[in-house]
N, C-alpha and C positions, 0 to 999 in steps of 0.2 A: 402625302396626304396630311391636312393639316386636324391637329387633336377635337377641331371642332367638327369635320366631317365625320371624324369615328365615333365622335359622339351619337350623331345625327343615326349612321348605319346602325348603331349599337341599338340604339332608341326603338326605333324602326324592326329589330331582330326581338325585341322583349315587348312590341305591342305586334306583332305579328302571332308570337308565342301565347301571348296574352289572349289575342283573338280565337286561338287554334282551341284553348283552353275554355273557352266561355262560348264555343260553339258549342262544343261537344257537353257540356254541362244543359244547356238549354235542350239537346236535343235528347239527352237523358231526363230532364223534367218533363217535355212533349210526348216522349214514350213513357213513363211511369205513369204520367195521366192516362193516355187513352189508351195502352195497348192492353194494360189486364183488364180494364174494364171492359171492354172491345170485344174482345175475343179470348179473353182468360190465357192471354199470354205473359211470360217473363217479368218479373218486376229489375230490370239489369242496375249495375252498379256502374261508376264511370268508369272502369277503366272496360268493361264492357260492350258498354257503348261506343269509347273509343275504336275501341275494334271493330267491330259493326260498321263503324263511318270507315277506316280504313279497307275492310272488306265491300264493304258497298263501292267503295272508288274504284276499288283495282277489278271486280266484275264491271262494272257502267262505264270503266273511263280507259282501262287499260291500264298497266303498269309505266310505261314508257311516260314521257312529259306531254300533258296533254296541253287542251288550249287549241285555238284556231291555227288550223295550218297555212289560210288564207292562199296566197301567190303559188304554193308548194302542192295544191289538190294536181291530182289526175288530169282534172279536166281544165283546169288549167294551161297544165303544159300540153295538152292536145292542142288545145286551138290558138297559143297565145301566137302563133304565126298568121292565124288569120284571123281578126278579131272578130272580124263582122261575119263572117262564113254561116254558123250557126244560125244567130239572128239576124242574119237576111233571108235566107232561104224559110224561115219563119213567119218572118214578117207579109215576104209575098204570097205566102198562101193564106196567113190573116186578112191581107187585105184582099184578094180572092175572093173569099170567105163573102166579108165584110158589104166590099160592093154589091153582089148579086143580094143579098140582103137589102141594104141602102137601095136599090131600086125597087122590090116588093115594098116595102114600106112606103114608099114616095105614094105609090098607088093605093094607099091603104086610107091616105089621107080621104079619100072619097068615098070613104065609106067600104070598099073590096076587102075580102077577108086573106090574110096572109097566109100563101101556102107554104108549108117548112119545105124542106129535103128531106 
């Protein structure tokens, strides 16, 4: 690794930090304004707040690494044997559907009233 890429990582490690820190400050001025006035709740301090955002993440997001699991869901690995399985069997009941529709309407052009199902 050349002294210029640990520059680069390093950089990167102190404007991440940097963001982590000016998040949490903004979202402590967004709650000072409206929450006591709101509802006569907490006036919090930051390191408060920080907690708050940390407790908010680990209830809404789980403890473990979050982030898209994308290729790795359930449903996924159910079907990735048959791509089309799911949405065909779909498809031909939309189009089902669809047709017997498309030909009520063809006759509606004349004025006939559409009758649903």
């Amino acid at each position: 690794m050349s002294t210029r890429s640990g520059f680069k990582y390093a950089g990167f490690g102190v404007l991440g930090v940097a963001a982590a820190f000016g998040f949490t400050y903004v979202v402590m001025l967004l709650w000072n304004a409206l929450v006591p006035e709101l509802f006569n709740g907490p006036v919090l301090g930051y390191w408060q707040t920080l907690g708050l955002l940390i407790l908010s993440k680990i209830l809404f997001s789980g403890v473990g690494g979050g982030g898209c699991r994308g290729d790795r869901s359930s449903h996924y690995r159910k079907y990735r044997h048959n791509d089309d399985f799911p949405k065909s069997r779909w498809r031909q009941k939309y189009e089902a559907k669809m047709n017997g529709k498309a030909e009520e309407q063809k006759g509606s052009a004349e004025g006939d009233t559409i009758v649903t199902e």
